[in-house]
N, C-alpha and C positions, 0 to 999 in steps of 0.2 A: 332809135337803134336802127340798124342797118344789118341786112343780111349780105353776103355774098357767098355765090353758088359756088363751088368746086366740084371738078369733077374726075374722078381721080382712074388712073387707068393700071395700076399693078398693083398688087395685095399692100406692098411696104413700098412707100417711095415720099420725096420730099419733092413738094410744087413750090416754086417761089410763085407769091402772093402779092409781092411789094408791091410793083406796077399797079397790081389791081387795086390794093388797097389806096394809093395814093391818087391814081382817077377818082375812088368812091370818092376821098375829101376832096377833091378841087371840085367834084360835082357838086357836092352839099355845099359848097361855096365855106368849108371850114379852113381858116387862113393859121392858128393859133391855137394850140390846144394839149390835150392828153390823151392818144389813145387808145381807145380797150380792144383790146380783141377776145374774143370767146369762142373756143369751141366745143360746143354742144354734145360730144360725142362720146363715149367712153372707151373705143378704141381709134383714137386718133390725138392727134397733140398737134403745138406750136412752139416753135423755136426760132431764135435769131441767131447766124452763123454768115461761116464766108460763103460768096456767090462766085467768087474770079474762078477758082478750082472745080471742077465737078467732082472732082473725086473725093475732094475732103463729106460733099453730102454721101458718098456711098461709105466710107471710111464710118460714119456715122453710124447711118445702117447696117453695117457688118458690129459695127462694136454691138450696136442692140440688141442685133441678133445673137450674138455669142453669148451677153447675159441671159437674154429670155427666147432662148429659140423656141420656134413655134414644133408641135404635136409630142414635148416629149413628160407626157405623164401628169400632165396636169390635173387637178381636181375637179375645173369646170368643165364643163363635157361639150359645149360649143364647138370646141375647136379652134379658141381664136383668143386662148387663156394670154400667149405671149400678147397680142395687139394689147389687152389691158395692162400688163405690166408695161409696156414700152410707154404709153400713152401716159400713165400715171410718173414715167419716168423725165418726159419730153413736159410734159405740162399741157395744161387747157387754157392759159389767160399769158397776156403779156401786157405791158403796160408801153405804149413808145409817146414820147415826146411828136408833138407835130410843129413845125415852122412854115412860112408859105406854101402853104397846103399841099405840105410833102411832111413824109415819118424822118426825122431826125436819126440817121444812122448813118456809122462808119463808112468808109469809103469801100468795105469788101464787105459789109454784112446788107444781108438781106434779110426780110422775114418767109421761114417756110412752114407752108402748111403741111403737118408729118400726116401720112396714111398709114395705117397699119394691119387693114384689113381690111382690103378695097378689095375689085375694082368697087367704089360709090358713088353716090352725087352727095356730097357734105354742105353742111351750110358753117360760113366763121361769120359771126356777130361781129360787130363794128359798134363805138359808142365812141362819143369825143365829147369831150368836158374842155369849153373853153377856158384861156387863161387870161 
């Protein structure tokens, strides 16, 4: 397993991750594969979406926020009650195909790591199960 650090700079915001994740395989020398991604957090997620647009990732974030806006009445008393619903909304795992140690994806999607109550330094887990 393989960690990579994120470091995230606004409470709610999506970092594309691809690049990084696809240096980690061509580092590991993994040509072939399945890979896991995991993160460890319970207010933050992963998602795969367009990259060309920036606006569709804010389109994104405003839709989340409209279901779970943050401070209004929640029962956890943190303060950070929406980061958990968002994050349980967005997901913590994804699974991507790998070819010449690149992730197998569409020509406009990327993989992004969701914050949701940052600023943090997050860690996403990496596992590749060859094929």
């Amino acid at each position: 397993m393989k960690q990579i650090s994120v470091v995230t700079k606004k409470r709610i915001e999506m970092i594309d991750v691809t690049a990084e994740i696809n240096s980690t395989l061509k580092r590991l020398g993994i040509v072939r594969g399945v890979c896991y991604l995991f993160v460890p957090h319970t207010t933050s997620g992963i998602t795969i979406n367009e990259n060309a647009d920036p606006a569709v990732k804010q389109d994104i974030l405003d839709a989340l926020e409209r279901i779970a806006p943050a401070n209004t009445g929640y029962h956890h008393k943190e303060g950070n009650a929406d980061a958990h619903i968002k994050s349980s909304m967005t997901g913590v795992t994804l699974s991507v195909f790998v070819e010449n140690s690149r992730l197998v994806l569409g020509t406009w999607q990327s993989v992004f790591f969701c914050e949701f109550d940052g600023p943090r330094t997050r860690s996403l887990l990496l596992e590749v199960t060859p094929v």
